[in-house]
C-alpha positions as CSV (number, residue, x, y, z in Angstrom):
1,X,0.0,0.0,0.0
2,X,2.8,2.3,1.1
3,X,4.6,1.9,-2.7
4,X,1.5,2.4,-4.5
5,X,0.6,5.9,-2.9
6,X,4.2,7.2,-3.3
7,X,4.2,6.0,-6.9
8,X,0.5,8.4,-7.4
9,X,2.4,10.9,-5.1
10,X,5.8,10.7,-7.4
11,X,2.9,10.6,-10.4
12,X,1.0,13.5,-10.0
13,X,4.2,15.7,-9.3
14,X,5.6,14.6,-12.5
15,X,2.4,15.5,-14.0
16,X,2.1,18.9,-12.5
17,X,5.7,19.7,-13.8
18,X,4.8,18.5,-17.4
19,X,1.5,21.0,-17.5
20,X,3.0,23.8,-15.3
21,X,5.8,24.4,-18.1
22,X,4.8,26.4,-20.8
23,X,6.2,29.8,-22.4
24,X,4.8,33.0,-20.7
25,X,7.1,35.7,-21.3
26,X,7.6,37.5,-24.6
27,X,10.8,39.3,-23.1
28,X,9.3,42.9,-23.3
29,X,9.0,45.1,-19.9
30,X,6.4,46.1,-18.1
31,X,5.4,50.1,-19.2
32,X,6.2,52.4,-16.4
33,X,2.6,53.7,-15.7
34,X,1.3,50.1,-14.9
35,X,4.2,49.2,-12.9
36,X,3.1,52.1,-10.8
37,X,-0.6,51.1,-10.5
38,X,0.2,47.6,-9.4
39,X,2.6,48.6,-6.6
40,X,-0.5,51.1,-5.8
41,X,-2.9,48.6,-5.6
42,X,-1.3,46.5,-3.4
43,X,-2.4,48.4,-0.6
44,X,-6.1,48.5,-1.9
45,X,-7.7,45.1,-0.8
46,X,-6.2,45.5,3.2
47,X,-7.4,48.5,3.2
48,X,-11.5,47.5,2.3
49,X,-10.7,44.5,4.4
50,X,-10.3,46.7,7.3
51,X,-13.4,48.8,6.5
52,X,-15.4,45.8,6.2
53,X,-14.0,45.0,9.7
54,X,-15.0,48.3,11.2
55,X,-18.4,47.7,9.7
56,X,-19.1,43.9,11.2
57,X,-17.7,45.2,14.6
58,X,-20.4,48.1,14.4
59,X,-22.5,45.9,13.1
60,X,-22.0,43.6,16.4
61,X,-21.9,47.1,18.5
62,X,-25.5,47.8,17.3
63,X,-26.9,44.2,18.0
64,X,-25.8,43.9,21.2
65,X,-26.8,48.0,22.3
66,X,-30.3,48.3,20.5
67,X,-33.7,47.3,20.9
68,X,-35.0,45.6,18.5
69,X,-31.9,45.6,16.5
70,X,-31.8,45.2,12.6
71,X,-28.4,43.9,11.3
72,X,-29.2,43.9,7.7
73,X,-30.5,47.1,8.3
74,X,-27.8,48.6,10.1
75,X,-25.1,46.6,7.8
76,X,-26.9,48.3,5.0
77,X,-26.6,51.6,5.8
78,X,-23.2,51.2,7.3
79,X,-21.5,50.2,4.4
80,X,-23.1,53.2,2.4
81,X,-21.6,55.4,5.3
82,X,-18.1,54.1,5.4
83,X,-17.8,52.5,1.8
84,X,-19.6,55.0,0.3
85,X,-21.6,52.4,-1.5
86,X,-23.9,49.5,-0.7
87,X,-23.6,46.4,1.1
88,X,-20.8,43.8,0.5
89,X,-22.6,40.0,0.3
């Protein structure tokens, strides 16, 4: 048993090398102008993951402080308030 799933492990690796190798690169450089909007970017998804942080943790503020509460409610117009747009699913 032991030989038989080292020889699918040693299998499938030799597979995924075959079908992993293939020519990508044309040799040309990257333009200036979209080297600087990637390195840009970078910081853009952390920074709406935080803000959707600060909007679940007010979320969770406003369940646990008001009577009745409304999550979807107060998620709603939450994200509108700090996103500036509507509700992440």
């Amino acid at each position: 048993h032991d030989e038989l799933e080292t020889y699918f492990h040693e299998f499938w690796q030799a597979m995924h090398q075959l079908r992993s190798q293939s020519r990508w690169g044309t040799g040309s450089t990257v333009p200036q102008g979209l080297q600087d909007k990637l390195i840009k970017s970078r910081l853009a998804n952390p920074g709406l993951f935080n803000l959707r942080q600060i909007i679940l943790a007010k979320v969770d503020q406003a369940l646990h402080t008001q009577t009745p509460a409304d999550p979807a409610k107060d998620n709603a117009r939450l994200s509108q308030e700090i996103l500036g747009g509507p509700a992440m699913p």
